[in-house]
N, CA and C of each residue as an Amber inpcrd file, in Angstrom:
protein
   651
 -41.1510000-137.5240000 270.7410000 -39.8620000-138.0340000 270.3200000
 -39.5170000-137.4310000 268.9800000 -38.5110000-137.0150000 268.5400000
 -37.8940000-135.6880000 267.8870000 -36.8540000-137.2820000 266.9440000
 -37.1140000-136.7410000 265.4600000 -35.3660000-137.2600000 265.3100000
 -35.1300000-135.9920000 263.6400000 -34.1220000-136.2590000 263.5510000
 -33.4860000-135.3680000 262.5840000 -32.7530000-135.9750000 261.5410000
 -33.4770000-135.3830000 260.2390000 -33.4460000-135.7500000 259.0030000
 -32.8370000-134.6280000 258.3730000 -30.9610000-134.3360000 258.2200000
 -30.5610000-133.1290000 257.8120000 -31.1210000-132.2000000 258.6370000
 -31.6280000-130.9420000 257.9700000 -31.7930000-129.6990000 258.9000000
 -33.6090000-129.8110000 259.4560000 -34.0110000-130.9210000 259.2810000
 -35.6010000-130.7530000 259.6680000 -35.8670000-131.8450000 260.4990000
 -36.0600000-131.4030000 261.5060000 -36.7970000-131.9790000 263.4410000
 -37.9510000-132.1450000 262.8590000 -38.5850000-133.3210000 263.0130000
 -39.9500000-133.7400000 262.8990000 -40.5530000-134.8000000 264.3350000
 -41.4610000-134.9100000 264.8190000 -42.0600000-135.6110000 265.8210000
 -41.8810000-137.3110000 264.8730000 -41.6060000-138.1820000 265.3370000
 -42.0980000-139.6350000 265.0810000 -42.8090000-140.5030000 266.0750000
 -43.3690000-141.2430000 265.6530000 -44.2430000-142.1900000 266.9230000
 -43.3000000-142.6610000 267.7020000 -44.2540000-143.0650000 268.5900000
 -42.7790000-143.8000000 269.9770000 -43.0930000-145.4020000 269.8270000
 -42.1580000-146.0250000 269.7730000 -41.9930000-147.6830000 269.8650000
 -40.8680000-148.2590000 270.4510000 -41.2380000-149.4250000 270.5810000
 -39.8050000-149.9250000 271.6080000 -39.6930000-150.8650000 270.6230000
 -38.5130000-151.6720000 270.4170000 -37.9590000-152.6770000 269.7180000
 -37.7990000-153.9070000 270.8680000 -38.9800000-154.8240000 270.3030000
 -38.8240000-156.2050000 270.7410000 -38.0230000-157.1660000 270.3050000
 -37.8300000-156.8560000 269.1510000 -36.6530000-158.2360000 268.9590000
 -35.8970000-157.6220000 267.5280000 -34.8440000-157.8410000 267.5870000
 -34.2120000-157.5650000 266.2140000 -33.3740000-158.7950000 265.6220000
 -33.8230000-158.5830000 263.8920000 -33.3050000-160.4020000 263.0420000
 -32.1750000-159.0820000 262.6000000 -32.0750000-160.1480000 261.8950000
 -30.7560000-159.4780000 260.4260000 -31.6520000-159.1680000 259.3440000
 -32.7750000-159.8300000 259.0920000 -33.6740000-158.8320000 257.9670000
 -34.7510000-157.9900000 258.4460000 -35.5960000-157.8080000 259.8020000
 -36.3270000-157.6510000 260.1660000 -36.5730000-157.1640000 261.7470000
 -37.0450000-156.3550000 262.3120000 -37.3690000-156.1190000 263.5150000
 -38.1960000-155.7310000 264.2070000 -39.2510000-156.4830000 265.4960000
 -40.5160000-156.8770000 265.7960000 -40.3690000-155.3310000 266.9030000
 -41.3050000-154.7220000 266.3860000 -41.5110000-152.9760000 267.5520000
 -43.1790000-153.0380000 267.8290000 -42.8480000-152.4030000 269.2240000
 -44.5040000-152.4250000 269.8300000 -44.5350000-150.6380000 269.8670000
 -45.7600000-150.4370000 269.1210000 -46.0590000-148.6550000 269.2250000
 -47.0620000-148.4830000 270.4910000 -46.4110000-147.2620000 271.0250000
 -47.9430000-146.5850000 271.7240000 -48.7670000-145.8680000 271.2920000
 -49.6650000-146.1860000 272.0030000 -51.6910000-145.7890000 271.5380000
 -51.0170000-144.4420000 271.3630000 -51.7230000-143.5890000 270.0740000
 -51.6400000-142.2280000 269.5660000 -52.9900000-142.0320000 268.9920000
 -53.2440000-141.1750000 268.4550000 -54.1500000-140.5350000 267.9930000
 -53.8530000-140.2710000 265.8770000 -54.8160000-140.2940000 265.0620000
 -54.8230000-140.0800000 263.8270000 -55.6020000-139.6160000 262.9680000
 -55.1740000-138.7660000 261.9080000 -55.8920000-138.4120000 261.2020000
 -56.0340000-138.7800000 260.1530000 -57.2590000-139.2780000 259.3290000
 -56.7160000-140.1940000 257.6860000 -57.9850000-140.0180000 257.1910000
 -58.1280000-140.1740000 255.3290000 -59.0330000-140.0870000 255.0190000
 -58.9950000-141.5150000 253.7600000 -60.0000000-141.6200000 253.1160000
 -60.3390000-143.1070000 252.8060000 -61.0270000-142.7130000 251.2490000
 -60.4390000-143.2070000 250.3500000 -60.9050000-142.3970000 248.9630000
 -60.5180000-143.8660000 247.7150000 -60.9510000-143.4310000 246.7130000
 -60.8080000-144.0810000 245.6930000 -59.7220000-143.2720000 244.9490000
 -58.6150000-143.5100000 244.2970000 -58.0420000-143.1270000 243.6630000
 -58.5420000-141.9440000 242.1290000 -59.6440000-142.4840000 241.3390000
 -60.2950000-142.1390000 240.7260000 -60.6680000-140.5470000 240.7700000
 -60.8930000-140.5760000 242.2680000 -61.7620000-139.0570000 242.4950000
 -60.3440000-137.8650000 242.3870000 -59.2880000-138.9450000 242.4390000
 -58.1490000-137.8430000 242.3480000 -57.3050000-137.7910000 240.9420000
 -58.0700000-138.3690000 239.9870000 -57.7710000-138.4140000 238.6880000
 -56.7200000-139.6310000 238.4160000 -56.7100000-140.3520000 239.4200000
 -55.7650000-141.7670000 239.5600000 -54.6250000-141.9640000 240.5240000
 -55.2640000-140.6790000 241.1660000 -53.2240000-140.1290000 241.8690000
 -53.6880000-141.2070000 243.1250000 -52.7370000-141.9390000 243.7320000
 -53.3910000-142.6140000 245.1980000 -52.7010000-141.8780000 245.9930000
 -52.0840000-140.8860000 245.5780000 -51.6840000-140.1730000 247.0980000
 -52.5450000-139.1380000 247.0770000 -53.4350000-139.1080000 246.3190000
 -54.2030000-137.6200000 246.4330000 -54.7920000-137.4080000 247.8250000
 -54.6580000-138.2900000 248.9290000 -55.5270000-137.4880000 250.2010000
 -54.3830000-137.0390000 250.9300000 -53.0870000-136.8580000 250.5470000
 -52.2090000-136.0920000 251.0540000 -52.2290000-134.5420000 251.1360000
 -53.1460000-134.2700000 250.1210000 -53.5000000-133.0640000 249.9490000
 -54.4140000-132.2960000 251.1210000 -55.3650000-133.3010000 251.1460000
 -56.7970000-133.1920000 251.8830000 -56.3220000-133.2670000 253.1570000
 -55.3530000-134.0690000 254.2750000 -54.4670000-134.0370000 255.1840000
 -53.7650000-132.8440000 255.6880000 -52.7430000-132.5920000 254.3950000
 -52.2530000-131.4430000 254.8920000 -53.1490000-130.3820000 255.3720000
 -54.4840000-130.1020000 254.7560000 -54.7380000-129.1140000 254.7640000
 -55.6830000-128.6260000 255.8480000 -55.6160000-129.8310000 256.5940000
 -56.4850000-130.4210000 257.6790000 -55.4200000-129.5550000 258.3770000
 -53.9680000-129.8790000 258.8520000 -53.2240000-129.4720000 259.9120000
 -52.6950000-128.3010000 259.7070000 -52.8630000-127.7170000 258.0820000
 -52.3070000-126.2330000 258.2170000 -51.2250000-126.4150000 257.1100000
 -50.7100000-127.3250000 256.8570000 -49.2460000-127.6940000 256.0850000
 -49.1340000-127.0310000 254.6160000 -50.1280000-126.3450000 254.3350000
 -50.6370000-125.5850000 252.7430000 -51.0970000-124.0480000 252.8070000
 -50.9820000-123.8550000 254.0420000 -51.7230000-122.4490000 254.4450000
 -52.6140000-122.5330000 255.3840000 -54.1490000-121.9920000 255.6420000
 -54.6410000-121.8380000 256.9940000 -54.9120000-123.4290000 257.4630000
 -54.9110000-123.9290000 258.3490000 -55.5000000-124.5620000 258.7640000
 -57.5590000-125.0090000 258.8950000 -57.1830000-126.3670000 258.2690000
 -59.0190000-126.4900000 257.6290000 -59.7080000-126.7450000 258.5030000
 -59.2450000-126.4570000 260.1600000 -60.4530000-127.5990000 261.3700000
 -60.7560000-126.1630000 261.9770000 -61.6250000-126.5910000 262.8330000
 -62.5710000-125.4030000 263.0840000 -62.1240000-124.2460000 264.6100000
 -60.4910000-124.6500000 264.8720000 -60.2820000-123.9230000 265.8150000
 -60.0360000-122.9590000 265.1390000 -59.6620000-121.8690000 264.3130000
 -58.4300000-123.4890000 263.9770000 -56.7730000-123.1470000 264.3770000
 -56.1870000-124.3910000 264.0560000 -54.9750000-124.2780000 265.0470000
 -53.9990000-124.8960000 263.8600000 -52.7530000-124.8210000 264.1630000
 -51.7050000-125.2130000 263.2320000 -51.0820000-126.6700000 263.7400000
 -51.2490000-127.8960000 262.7940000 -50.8720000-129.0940000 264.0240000
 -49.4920000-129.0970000 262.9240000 -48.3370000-129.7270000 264.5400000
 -47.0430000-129.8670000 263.4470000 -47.1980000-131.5500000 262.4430000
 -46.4150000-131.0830000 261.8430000 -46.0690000-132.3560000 260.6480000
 -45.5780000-133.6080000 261.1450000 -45.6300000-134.7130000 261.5490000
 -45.2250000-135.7500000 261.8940000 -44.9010000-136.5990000 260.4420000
 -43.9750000-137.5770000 260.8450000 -43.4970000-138.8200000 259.7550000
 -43.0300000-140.0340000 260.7100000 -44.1030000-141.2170000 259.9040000
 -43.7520000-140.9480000 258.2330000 -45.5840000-140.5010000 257.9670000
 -45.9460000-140.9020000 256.7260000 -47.2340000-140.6970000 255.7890000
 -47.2710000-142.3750000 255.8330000 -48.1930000-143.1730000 256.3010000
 -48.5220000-143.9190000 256.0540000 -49.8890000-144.2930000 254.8770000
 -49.4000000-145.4000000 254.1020000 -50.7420000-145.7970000 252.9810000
 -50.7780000-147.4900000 253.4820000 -52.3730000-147.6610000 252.8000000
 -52.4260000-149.1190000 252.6350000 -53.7490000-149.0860000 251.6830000
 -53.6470000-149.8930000 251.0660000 -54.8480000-150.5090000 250.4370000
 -55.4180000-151.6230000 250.4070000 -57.3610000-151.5520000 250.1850000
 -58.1420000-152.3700000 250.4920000 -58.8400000-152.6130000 249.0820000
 -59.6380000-153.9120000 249.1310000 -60.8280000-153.5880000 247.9130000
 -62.2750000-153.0550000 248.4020000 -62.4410000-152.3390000 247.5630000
 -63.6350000-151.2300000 247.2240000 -64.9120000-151.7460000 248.4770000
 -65.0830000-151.5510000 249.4630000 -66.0500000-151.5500000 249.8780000
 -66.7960000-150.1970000 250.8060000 -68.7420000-150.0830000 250.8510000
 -69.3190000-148.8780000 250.5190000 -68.7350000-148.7430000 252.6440000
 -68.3920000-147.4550000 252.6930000 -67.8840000-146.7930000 254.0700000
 -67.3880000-148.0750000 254.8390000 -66.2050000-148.4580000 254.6710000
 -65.6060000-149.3630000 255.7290000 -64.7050000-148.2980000 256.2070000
 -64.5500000-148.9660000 257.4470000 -63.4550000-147.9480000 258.4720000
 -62.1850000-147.7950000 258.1090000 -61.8110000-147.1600000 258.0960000
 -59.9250000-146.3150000 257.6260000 -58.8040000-147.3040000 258.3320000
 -58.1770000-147.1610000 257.8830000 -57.0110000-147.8500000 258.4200000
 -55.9420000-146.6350000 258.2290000 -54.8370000-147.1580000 257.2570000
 -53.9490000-145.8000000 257.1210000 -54.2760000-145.8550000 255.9040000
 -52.9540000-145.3440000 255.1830000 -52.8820000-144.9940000 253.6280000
 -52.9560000-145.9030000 252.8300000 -54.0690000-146.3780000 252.4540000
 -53.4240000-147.3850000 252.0040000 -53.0100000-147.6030000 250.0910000
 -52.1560000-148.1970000 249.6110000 -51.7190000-148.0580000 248.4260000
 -52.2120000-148.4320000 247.4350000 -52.3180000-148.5410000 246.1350000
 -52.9930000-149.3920000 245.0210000 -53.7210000-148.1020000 243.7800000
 -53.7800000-148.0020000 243.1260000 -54.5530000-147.0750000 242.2100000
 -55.7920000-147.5000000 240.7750000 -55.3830000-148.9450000 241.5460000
 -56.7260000-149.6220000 240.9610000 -58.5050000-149.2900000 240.7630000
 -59.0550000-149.2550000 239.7130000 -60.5630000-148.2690000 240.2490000
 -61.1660000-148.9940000 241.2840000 -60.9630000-150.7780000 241.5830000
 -61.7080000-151.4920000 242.4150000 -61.2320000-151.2490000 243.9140000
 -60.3440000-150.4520000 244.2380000 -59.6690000-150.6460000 245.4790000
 -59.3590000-149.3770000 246.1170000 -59.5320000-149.2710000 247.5680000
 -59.7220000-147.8880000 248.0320000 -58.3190000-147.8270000 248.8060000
 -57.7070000-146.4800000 249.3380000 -56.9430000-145.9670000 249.4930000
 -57.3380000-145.2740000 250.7460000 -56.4550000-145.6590000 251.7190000
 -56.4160000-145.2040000 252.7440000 -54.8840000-144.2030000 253.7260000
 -55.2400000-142.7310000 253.8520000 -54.1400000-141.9910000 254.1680000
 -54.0290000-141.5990000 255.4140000 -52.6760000-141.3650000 255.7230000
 -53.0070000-141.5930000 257.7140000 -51.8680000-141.2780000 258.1010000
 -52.0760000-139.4710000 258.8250000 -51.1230000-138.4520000 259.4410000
 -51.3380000-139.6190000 260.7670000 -49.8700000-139.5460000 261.5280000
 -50.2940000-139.4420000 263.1040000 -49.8570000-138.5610000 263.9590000
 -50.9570000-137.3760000 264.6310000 -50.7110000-136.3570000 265.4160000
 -50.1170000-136.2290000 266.1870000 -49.0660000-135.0970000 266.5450000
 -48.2630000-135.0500000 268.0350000 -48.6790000-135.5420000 269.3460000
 -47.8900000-136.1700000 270.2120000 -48.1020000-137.0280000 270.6790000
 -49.1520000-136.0730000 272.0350000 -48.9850000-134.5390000 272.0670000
 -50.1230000-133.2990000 272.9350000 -51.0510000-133.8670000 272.7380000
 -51.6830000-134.6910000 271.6170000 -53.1110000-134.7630000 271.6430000
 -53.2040000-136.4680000 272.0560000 -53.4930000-136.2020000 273.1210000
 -53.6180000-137.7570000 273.9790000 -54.8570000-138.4370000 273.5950000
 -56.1680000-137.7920000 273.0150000 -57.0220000-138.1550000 272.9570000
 -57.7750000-137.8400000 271.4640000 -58.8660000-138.6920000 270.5820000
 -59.4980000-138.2540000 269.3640000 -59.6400000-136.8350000 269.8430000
 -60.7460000-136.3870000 270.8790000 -61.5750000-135.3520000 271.0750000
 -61.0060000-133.6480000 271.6000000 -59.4440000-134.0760000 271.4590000
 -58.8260000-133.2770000 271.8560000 -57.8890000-132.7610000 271.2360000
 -58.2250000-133.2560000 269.7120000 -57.6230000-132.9530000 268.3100000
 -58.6980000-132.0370000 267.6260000 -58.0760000-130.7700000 266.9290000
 -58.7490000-130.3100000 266.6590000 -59.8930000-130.7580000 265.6200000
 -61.2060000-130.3530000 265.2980000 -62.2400000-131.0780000 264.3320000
 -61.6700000-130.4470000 263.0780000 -61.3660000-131.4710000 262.0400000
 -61.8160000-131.0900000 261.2230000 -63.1770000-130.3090000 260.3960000
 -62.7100000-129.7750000 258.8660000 -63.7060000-128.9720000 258.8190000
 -64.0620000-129.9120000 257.3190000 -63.2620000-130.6550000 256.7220000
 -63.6640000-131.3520000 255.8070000 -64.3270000-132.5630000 256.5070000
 -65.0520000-133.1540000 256.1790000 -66.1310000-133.9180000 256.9390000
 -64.8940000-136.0960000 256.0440000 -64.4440000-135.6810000 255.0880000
 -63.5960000-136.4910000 254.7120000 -62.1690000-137.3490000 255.9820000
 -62.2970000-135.9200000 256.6510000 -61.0150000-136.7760000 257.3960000
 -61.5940000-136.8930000 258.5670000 -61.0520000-138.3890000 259.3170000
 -61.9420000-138.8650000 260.6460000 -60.1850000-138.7050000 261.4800000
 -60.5750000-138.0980000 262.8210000 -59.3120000-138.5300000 263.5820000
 -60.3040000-139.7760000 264.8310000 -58.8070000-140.2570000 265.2480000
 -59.5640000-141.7480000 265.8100000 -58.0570000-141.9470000 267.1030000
 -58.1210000-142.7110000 267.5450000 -57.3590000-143.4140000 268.3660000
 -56.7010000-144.8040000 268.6540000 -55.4650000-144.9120000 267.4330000
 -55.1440000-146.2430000 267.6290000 -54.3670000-146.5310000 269.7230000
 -54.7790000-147.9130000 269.5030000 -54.0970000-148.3070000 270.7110000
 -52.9930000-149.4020000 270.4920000 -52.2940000-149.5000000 272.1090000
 -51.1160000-150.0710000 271.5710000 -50.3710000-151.2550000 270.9060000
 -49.8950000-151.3950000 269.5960000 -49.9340000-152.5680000 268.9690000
 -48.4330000-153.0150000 268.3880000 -48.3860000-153.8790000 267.9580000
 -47.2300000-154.3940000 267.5510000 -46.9030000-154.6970000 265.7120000
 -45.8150000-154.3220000 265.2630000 -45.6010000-154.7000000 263.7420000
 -44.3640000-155.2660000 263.5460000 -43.8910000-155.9280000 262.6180000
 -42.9580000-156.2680000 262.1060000 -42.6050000-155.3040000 261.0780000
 -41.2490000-155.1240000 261.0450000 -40.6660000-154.0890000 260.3980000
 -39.5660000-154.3850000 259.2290000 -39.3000000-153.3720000 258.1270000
 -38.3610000-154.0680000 257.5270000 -37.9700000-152.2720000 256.7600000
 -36.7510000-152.2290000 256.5950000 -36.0130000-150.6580000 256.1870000
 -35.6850000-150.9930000 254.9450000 -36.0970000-149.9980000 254.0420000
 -35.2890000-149.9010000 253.0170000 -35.3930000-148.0690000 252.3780000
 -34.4140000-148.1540000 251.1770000 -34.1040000-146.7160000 250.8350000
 -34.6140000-146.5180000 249.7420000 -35.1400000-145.2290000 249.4050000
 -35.0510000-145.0440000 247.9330000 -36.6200000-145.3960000 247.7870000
 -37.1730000-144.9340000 246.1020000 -38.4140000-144.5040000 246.1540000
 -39.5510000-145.7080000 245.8310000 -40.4040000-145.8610000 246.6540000
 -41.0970000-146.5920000 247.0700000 -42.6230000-146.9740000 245.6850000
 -41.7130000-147.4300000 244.6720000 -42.8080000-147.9200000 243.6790000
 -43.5860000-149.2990000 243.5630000 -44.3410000-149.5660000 242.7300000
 -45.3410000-150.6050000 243.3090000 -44.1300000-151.8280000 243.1470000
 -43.1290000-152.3040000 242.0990000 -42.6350000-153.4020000 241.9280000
 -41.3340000-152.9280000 242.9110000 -40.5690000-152.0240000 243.5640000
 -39.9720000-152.0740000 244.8620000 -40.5570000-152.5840000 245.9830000
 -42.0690000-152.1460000 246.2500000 -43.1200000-152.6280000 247.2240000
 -43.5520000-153.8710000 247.5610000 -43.6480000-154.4890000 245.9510000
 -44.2090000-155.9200000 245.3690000 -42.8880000-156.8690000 246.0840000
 -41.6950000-156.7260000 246.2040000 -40.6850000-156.8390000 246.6040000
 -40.5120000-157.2800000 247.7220000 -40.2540000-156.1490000 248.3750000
 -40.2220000-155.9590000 249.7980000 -41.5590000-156.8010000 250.6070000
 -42.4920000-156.6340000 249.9160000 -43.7340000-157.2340000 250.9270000
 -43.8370000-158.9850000 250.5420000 -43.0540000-159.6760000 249.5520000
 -42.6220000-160.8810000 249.3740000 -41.5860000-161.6640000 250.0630000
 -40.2640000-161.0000000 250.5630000 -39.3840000-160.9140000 251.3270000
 -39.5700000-160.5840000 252.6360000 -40.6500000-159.8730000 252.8920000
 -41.2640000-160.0060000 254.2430000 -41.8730000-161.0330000 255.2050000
 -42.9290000-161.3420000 253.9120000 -43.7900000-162.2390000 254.1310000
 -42.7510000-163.8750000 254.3820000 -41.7560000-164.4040000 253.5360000
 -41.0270000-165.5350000 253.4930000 -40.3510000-165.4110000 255.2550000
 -39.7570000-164.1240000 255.3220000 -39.0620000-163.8710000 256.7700000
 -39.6260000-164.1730000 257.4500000 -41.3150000-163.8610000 257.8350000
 -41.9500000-163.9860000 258.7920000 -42.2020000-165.3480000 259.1040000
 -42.8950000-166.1980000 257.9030000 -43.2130000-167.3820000 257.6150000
 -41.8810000-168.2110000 258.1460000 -40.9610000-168.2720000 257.8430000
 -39.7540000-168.7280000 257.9570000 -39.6800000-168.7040000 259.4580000
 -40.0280000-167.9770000 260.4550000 -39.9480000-167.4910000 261.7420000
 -40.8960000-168.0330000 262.5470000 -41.8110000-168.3500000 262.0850000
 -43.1930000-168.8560000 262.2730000 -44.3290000-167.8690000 262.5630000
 -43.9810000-166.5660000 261.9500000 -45.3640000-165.7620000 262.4990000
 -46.1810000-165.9430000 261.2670000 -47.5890000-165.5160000 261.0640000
 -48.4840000-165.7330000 260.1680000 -49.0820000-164.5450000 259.8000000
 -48.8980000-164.1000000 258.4420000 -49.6620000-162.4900000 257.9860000
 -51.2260000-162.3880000 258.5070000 -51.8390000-161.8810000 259.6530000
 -53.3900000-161.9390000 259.5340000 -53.9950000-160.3920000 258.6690000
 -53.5560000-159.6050000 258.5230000 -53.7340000-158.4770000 258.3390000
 -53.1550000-157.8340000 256.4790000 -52.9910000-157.2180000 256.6530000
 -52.5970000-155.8470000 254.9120000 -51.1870000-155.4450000 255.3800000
 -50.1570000-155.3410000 254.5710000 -49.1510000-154.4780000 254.9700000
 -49.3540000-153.1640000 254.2880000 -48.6220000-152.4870000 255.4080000
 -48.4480000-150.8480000 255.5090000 -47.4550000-149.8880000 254.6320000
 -47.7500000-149.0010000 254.1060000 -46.4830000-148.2390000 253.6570000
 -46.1820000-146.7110000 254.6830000 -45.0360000-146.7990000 255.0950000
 -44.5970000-145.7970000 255.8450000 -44.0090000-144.9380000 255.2230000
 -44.1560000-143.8000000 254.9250000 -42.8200000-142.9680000 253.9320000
 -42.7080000-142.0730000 254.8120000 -41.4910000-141.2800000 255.1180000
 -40.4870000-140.6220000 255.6050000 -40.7590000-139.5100000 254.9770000
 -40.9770000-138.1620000 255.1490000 -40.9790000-136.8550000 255.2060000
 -41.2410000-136.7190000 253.7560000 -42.4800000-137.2330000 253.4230000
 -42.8530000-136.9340000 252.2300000 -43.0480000-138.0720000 250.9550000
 -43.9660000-137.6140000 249.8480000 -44.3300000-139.3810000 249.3970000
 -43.5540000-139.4120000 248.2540000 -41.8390000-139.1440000 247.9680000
 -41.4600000-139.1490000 246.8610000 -40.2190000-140.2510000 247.2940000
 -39.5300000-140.4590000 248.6240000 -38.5110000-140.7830000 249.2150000
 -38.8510000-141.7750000 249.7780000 -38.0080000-142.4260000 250.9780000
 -37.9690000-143.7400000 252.1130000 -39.4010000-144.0200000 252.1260000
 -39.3890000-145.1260000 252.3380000 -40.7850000-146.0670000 252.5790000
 -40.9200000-147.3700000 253.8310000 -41.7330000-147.1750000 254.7110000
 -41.6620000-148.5210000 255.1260000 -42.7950000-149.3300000 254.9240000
 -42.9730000-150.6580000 255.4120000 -44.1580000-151.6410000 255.1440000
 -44.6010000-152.0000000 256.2780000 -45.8980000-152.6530000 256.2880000
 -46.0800000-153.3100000 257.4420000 -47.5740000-154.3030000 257.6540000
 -47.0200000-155.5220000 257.4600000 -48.1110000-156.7280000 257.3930000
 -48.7750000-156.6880000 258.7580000 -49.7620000-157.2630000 258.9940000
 -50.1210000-156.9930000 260.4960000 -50.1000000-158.7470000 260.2010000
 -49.7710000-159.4740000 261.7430000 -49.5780000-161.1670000 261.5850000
 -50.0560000-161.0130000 263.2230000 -49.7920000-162.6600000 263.3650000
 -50.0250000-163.4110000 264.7340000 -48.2290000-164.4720000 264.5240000
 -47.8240000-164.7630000 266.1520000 -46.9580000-165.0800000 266.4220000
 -47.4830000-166.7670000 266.8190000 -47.4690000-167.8420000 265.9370000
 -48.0520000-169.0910000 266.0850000 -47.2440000-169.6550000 267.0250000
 -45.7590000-169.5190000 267.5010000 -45.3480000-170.1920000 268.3640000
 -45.5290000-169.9000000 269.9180000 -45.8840000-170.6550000 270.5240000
 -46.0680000-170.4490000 272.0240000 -45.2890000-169.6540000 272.5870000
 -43.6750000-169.9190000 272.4280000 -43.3450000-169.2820000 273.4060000
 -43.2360000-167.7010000 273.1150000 -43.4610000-167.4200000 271.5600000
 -43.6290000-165.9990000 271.4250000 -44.6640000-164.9640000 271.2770000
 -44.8770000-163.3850000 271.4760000 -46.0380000-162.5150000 271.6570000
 -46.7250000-162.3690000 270.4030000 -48.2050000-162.2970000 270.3900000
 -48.9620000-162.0150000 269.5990000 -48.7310000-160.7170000 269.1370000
 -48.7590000-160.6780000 267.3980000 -48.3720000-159.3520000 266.9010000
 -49.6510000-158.9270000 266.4450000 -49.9760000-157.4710000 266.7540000
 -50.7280000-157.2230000 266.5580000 -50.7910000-155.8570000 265.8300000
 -52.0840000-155.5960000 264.5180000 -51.5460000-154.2290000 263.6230000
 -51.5010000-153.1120000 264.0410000 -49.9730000-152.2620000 263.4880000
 -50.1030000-151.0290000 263.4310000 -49.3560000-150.1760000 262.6880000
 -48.8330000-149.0430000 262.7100000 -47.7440000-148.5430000 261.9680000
 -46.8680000-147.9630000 262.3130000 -45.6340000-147.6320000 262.0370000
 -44.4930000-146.4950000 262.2040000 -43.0410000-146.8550000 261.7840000
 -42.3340000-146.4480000 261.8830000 -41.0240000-146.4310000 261.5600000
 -40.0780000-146.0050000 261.8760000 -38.5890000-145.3840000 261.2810000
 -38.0090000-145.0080000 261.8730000 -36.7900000-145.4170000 260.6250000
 -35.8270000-144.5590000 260.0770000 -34.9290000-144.4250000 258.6580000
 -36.0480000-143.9660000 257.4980000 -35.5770000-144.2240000 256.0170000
 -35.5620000-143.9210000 255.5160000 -36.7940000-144.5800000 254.4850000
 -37.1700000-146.3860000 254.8950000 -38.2860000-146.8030000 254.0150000
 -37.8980000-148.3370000 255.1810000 -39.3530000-148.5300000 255.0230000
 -39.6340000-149.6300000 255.8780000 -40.8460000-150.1100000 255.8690000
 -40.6980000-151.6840000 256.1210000 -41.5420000-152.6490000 255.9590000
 -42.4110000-152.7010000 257.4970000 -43.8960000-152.9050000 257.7920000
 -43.8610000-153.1290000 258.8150000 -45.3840000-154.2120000 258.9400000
 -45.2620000-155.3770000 259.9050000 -46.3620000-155.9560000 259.9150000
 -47.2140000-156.2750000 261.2400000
């Protein structure tokens, strides 16, 4: 699935829209495949986007391609982050945000949708980035524009959280940051929750988007 941002076609994940509010809208993604790596801010001199670097260079986006075919993978958006606290090799999630020394950072391409499977993505050659296979899950979503700093973020993921609550779903999970064709522009979020009322579907975590900055849970 193709959409166009001015003169540049980029791949985005595929999701269907389950329900749409006036602040918010509940999308289920399909199982894809990802590439992300899991770092402390620190090692990048404080930068938390520093495994954007290490990413690109995985798919080619800087010059040769770093995996061992090697092959050129195209660029997908958005760049997802999230952040966790500091613990020794826990499993990746996406990007995640924060530049705190106690708290790790997690970054997370998701590959064209050709590669149906982990094992059928090319290997990396930095031993840093793991590709994996999310399956199909559900987030709550929320759009906004413009550049995605921690007290815009702090924001948005407060106003999320009241929406949801207000609705009756319950945060079980971290929200997500989605950014749009690069980490200077649009952003989205995304809490991962459960749907407490009966008659509605269990939400379950994941990421993606679709505009310019967005919330997703």
């Amino acid at each position: 699935m193709g959409m166009v941002f001015g003169k540049i076609c980029v791949e985005t994940p595929k999701y269907e829209v389950i329900q749409s509010k006036n602040d918010y809208e509940i999308r289920k993604y399909s199982p894809s495949v990802i590439a992300e790596v899991t770092y402390n801010p620190t090692q990048f001199k404080g930068d938390k986007d520093g495994g954007f670097t290490v990413l690109a260079n995985y798919i080619g986006a800087l010059g040769n391609p770093q995996n061992t075919k090697p092959e050129k993978i195209a660029m997908t958006t958005p760049v997802i982050t999230k952040s966790s606290e500091k613990i020794a090799m826990t499993t990746p999630v996406v990007t995640k945000a924060g530049g705190d020394e106690g708290r790790m950072v997690t970054m997370q391409f998701t590959l064209p949708a050709k590669y149906g499977k982990a094992e059928e993505a090319p290997k990396p050659v930095d031993e840093r980035v793991v590709i994996r296979e999310e399956g199909e899950r559900k987030y709550a979503v929320v759009r906004f524009s413009g550049v995605a700093s921690d007290e815009v973020v702090e924001g948005k993921v407060r106003g999320l959280k009241e929406w949801l609550e207000r609705d009756g779903h319950k945060v079980v999970g971290e929200f997500v940051l989605a950014r749009l064709l690069g980490l200077t522009t649009g952003s989205y979020f995304a809490p991962q929750m459960n749907q407490k009322q009966s008659s509605s579907s269990e939400l379950k975590p994941d990421t993606n988007h679709k505009e310019d900055g967005e919330l997703i849970c």
